[in-house]
Each structure stands twice: as structure tokens, then as C-alpha cells.
C-alpha positions as CSV (number, residue, x, y, z in Angstrom):
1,X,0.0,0.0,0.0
2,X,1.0,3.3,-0.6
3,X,-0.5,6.8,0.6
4,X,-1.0,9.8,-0.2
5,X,-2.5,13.2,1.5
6,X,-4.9,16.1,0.1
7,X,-2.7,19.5,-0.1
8,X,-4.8,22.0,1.9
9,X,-7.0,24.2,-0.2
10,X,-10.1,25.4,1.1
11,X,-9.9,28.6,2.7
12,X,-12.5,31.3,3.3
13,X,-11.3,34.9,2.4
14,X,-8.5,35.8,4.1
15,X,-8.1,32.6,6.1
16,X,-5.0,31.2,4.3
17,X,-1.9,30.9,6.6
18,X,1.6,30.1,4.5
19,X,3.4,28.9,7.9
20,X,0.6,26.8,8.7
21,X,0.8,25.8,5.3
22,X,4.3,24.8,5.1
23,X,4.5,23.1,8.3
24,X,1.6,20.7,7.1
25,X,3.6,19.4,4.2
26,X,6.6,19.8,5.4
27,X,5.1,17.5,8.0
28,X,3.7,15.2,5.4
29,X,7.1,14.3,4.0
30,X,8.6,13.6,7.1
31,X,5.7,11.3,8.0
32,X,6.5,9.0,4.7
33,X,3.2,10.5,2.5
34,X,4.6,9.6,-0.9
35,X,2.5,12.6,-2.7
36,X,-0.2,15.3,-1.6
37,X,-3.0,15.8,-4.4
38,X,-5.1,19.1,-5.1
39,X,-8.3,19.0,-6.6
40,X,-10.4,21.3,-8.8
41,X,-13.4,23.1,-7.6
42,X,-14.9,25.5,-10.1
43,X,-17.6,28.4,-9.3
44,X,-19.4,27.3,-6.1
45,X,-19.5,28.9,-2.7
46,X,-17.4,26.6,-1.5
47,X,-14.2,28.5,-0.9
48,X,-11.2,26.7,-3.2
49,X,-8.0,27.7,-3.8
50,X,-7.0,27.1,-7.6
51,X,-5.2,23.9,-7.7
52,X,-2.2,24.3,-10.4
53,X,-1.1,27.8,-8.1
54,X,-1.7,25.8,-4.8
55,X,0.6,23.0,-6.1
56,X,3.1,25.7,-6.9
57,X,3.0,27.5,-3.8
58,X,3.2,23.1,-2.6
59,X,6.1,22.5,-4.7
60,X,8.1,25.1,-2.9
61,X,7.2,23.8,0.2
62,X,8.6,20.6,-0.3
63,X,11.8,18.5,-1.4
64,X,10.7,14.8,-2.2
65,X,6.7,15.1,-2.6
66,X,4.8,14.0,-5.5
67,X,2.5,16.6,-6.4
68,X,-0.9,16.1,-7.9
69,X,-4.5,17.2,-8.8
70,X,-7.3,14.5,-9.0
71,X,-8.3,15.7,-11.2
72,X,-8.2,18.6,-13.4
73,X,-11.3,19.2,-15.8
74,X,-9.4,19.6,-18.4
75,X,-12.6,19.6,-20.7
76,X,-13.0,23.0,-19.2
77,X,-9.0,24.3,-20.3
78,X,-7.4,25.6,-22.7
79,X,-4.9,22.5,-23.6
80,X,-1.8,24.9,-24.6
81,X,-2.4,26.6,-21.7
82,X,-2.9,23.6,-19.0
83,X,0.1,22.1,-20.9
84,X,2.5,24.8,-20.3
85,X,1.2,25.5,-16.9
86,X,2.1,21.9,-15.9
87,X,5.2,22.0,-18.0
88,X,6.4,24.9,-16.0
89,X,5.4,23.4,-12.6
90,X,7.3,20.1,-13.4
91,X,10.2,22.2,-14.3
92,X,10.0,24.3,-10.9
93,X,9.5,21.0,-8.9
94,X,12.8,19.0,-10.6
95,X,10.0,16.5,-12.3
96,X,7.3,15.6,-9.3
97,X,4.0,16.8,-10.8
98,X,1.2,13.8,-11.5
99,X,-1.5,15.1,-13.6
100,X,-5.0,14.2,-13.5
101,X,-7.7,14.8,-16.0
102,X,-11.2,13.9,-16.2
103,X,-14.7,14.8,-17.8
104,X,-16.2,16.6,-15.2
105,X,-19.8,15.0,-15.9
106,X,-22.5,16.8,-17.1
107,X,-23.2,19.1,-14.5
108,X,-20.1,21.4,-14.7
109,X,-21.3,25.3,-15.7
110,X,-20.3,24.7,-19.9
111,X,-21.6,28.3,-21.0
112,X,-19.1,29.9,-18.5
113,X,-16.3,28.2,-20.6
114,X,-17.6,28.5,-24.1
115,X,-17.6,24.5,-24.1
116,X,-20.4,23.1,-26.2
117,X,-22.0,20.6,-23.5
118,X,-22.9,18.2,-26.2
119,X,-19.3,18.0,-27.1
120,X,-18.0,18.4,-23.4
121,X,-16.5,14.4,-24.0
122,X,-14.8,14.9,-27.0
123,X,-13.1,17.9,-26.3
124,X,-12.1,16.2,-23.2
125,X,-10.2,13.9,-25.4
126,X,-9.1,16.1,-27.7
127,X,-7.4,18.6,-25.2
128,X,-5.3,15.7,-23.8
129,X,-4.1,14.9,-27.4
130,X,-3.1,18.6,-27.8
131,X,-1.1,18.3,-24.4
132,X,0.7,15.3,-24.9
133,X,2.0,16.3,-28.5
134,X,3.3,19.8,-27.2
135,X,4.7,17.9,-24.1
136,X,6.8,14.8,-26.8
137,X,7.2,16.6,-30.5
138,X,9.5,19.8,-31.3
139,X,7.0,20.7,-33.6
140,X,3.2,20.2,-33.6
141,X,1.1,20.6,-36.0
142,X,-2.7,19.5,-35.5
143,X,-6.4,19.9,-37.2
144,X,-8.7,19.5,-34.7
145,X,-12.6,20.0,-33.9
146,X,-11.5,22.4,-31.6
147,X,-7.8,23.4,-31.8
148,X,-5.5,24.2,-34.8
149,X,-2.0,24.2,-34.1
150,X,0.7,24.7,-37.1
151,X,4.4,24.3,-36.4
152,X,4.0,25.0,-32.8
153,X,6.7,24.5,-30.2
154,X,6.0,24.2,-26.3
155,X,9.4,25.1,-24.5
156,X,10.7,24.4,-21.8
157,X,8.7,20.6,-22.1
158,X,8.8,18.8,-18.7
159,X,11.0,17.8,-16.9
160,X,10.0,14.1,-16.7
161,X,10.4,12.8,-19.8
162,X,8.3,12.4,-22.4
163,X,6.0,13.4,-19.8
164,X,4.9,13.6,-16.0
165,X,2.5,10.5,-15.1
166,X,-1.8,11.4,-16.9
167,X,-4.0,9.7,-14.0
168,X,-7.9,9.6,-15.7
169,X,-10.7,10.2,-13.4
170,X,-13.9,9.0,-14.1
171,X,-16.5,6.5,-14.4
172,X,-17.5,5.3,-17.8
173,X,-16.2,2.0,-19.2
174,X,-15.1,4.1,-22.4
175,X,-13.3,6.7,-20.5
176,X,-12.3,3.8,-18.4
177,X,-10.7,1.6,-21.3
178,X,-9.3,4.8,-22.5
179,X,-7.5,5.3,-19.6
180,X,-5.9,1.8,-20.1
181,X,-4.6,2.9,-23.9
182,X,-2.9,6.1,-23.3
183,X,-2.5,6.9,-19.5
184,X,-1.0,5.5,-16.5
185,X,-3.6,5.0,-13.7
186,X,-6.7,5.2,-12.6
187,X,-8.0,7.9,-10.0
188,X,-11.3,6.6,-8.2
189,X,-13.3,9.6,-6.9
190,X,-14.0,10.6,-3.5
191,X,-17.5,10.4,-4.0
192,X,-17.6,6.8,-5.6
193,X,-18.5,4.4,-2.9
194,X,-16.0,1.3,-2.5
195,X,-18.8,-1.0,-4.3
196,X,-18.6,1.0,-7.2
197,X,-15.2,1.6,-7.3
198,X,-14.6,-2.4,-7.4
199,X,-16.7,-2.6,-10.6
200,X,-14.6,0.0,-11.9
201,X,-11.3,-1.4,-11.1
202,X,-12.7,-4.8,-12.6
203,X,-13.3,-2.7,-16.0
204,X,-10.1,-1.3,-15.7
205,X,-8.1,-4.7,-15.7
206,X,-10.1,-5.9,-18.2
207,X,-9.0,-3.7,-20.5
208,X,-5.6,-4.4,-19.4
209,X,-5.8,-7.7,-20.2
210,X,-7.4,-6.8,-23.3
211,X,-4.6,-4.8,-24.3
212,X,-2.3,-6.9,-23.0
213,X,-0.9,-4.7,-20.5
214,X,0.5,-5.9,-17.6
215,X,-1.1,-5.0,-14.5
216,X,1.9,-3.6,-12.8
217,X,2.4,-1.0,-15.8
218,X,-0.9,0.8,-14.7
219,X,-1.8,2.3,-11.1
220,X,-5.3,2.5,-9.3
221,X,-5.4,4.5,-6.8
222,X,-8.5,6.8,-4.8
223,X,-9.3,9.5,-3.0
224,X,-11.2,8.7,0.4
225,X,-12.5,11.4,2.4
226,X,-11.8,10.8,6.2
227,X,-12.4,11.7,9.6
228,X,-10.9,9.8,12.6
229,X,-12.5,10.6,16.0
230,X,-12.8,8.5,19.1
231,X,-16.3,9.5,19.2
232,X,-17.7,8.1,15.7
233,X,-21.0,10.3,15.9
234,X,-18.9,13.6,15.5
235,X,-17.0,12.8,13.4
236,X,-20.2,11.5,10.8
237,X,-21.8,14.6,11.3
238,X,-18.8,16.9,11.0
239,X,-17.7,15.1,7.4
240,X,-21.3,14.8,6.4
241,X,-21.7,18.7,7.1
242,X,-18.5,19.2,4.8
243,X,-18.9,17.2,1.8
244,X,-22.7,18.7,1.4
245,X,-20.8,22.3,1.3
246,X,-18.6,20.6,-1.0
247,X,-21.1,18.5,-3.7
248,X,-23.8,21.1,-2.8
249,X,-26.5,18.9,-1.9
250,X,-26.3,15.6,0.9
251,X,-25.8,12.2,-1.1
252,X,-25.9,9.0,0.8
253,X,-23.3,7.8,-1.6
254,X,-21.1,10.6,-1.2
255,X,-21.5,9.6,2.2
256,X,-20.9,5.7,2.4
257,X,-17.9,6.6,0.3
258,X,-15.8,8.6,3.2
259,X,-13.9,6.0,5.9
260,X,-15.1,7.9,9.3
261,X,-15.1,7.2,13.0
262,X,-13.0,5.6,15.0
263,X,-9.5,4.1,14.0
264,X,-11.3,0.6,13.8
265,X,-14.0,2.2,11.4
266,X,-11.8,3.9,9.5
267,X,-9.6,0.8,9.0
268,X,-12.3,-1.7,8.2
269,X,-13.5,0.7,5.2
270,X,-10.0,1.4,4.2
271,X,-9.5,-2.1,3.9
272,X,-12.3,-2.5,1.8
273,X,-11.1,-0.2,0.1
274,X,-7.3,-1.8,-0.8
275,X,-9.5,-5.0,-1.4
276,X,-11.2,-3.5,-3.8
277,X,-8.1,-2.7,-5.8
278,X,-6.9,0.6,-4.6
279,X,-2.7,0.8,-4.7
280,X,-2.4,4.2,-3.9
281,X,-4.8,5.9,-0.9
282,X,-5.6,9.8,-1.1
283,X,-6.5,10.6,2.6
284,X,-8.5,13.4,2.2
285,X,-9.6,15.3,5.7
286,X,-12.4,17.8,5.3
287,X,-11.5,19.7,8.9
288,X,-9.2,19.7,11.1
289,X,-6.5,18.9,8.7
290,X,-2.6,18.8,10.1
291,X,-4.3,17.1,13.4
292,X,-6.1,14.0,10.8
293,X,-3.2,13.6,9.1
294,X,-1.1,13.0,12.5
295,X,-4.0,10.5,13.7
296,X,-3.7,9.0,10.3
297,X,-0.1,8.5,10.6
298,X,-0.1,7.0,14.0
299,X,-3.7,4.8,14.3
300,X,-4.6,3.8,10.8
301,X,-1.4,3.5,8.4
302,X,0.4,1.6,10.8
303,X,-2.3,-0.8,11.0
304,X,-3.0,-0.9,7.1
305,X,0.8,-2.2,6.5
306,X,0.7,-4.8,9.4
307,X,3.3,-2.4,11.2
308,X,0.9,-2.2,14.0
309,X,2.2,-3.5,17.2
């Protein structure tokens, strides 16, 4: 098992605090996270830091974590401009940016963006073959439904080479066999419960085997929103009270999906979790953050890798 942790991001006006900040993932490397993740949260009242600055701000922070967002909706970017964006950051960070793309869905404000919403999926697609190219080729040169590039260069390209890791978030066995052709992992959602999430991961090495690519050449991993409390009550009602500020509306799903309570709750669904073919965890806290993340490290990991004594 590996594990990762959500970079702090959601701050009302005025709240943000850079030592705070910086002692949180300073923290998180010296506790053995192996990458903190960002996520994108566009035009709700839900205060959100953007997540490509926050990862900068992250980035130099840090020495040795991974950096990530799960997941960019990219449908919703301009693909020159995420491209460079991410090129740059990889460059600042000496090569640990993961980047994750997905759809969005259908609910995601389209008129805002100029982004026909009965194209949303193919631009989707599109968009990420416009990044890779300016990311691998000195020259590109691309006719497109929605971009025309001719003889363009993107320099500096990454640092990783030919480019940092694409995670796909999502649901769909098309987006989900997609994944398995031209990415390198799978991101399960925070709000997919672990039920759903196995049938996913079954898709997903399916298509693996369908392709015949070995499993160990393509990660799964998921984001699990937690809360660890001694009294399991609280912390249901605190995390409940978040994640309907968050979606916008209460979801039962959305619910069943977080790990909450006490250590032995949160274990037993994270295990259920790893069963159900996760590789990588994304502890996500909704409150209280640097103090989860220290009850994380000393009451669930340990007992997750049989280090427990």
C-alpha cells in the first residue's frame, strides 16, 4: 500500500496561513506520504484555492513530494495553456507533478467556458491529445474539432520525460478503457462508494488484459475522504456537514464513500477499500486537517501495512 494526502485548499477569504501551510507538508514528507493531491473546484460557494497555483505554492514547500491534482477538468481548459502550466510546474519542482484529468460530468457550468455541452466528452479527449503532443514533438502541427495548431513548439517541455504521469478520473467503461490505452492509472473519486469503485477497477483490468498490458504498468489508486474521532458520531456529522458544502447537496453515496469514525471504522472501510483494488490511498480530511493527518499516521497507516504492534 502506498498513501498519499490532500494538499490544503479550502480557505475562506483571508483565512490562508503560509506557515501553517508549510508546516503541514513539510510534516507530510517527514511522516512517509509519498504525494499530496489538489483537486479542482470550479464556481461554487465553496471557498477553493485554484489547484495548479496551490501546487506551486506546494512544490516550494517541499523536497521529495509528489504533487498532484485529482483531477483537473481539463474539458474546461485551454490544452496549450494547461500544458505549459504543468510544464512549468514540473520544471520548478525538478519532475514531481502527477496530472489528473477527467470529464467533469454533465453538471459542470459549460456556457461559462464557451464548451459546447454536447461535445463536453470529445473535447475532453481532444485537449489531452493537444497536451501530450506539445509535451513529446518539437514541432506540432494538429487539425482539430477544436484546436488548430501549425508548427507550434512548447518550451521548456517537462521535466519528466516524455512526460509527467496522466491519472484519468472517471467512471464510464469508455473513458475507463481509454485510460488503459494512453494513461497511467486510474483515479477513483472521492465520491464513488467502495462497491462502485470495485466494478470500476474490474473494467479497468479488463481492459488491461485486453490490451495486453501488464497490470503492474498501470496504477489504481482513490481518493477517500476521512475523519478519525474517538467518538464516531462527530466525526459523521462533522464530514457529512462538509462534503454537502462541498457536492452542494447531501448524497448517501457521497456519504458511504468517506472512511469515518474511530480508528477501527476507518480501517475496516479502508481495507475494503485496498481489497477492492486501490494501490495508492488519497487521505482526504475535510476539517481539522494537520491534526487528521497526525492521527492517520499513527492509528490507521500503521495498521494498514501490518506495522501495527
Amino acid at each position: 500500500m502506498r498513501f498519499a494526502i490532500a494538499i490544503p485548499q479550502f480557505f475562506s477569504d483571508g483565512a490562508f496561513d503560509p506557515g501553517a501551510f508549510r508546516a503541514y507538508l513539510t510534516r507530510a514528507e517527514e511522516l512517509g506520504f509519498e504525494s499530496a493531491w489538489a483537486q479542482e473546484h470550479l464556481l461554487g460557494p465553496y471557498p477553493a484555492l485554484r489547484p495548479i497555483e496551490t501546487m506551486t505554492y506546494a512544490a516550494a514547500c517541499t523536497e521529495r513530494l509528489r504533487l498532484g491534482c485529482a483531477v483537473f477538468v481539463s474539458t474546461l481548459h485551454n490544452p496549450v495553456h494547461l500544458a505549459q502550466s504543468l510544464s512549468t510546474l514540473d520544471q520548478l519542482s525538478r519532475g514531481r507533478v502527477e496530472v489528473g484529468v477527467g470529464t467533469g460530468g454533465k453538471r459542470r457550468p459549460f456556457a461559462a467556458f464557451e464548451v459546447d455541452p454536447g461535445r463536453y466528452v470529445a473535447r475532453f479527449h481532444e485537449g489531452l491529445e493537444v497536451m501530450r503532443a506539445l509535451w513529446s514533438e518539437p514541432s506540432v502541427t494538429f487539425a482539430g474539432e477544436f484546436w488548430q495548431l501549425e508548427g507550434a513548439t512548447l518550451e521548456p517541455k517537462p521535466f519528466q520525460k516524455p512526460f509527467p504521469p496522466v491519472w484519468y478520473g472517471g467512471s464510464g467503461q469508455n473513458l475507463l478503457r481509454r485510460a488503459v490505452r494512453h494513461g497511467h492509472g486510474f483515479f477513483g473519486a472521492g465520491s464513488s462508494p467502495t462497491a462502485a469503485f470495485a466494478d470500476q477497477v474490474r473494467t479497468v483490468r479488463e481492459a488491461l488484459a485486453e490490451e495486453g498490458r501488464p497490470e503492474e504498468d498501470f496504477a489504481i489508486a482513490k481518493r477517500v475522504y476521512v475523519a478519525v474521532d474517538d467518538d464516531a458520531d462527530r466525526a459523521r456529522a462533522r464530514i457529512d456537514t462538509e462534503l454537502e458544502r462541498l457536492y452542494g447537496r447531501r448524497s448517501a453515496d457521497i456519504e458511504s464513500a468517506a472512511a469515518v469514525g474511530t480508528p477501527d471504522d476507518c480501517v475496516r472501510e479502508l481495507r475494503r477499500v485496498a481489497e477492492a483494488g486501490a494501490e495508492l490511498i488519497l487521505f482526504t480530511p475535510m476539517f481539522d486537517q494537520a491534526e487528521q493527518m497526525e492521527r492517520l499516521a499513527e492509528t490507521v497507516i500503521p495498521r494498514l501495512t501490518g506495522q501495527h504492534a
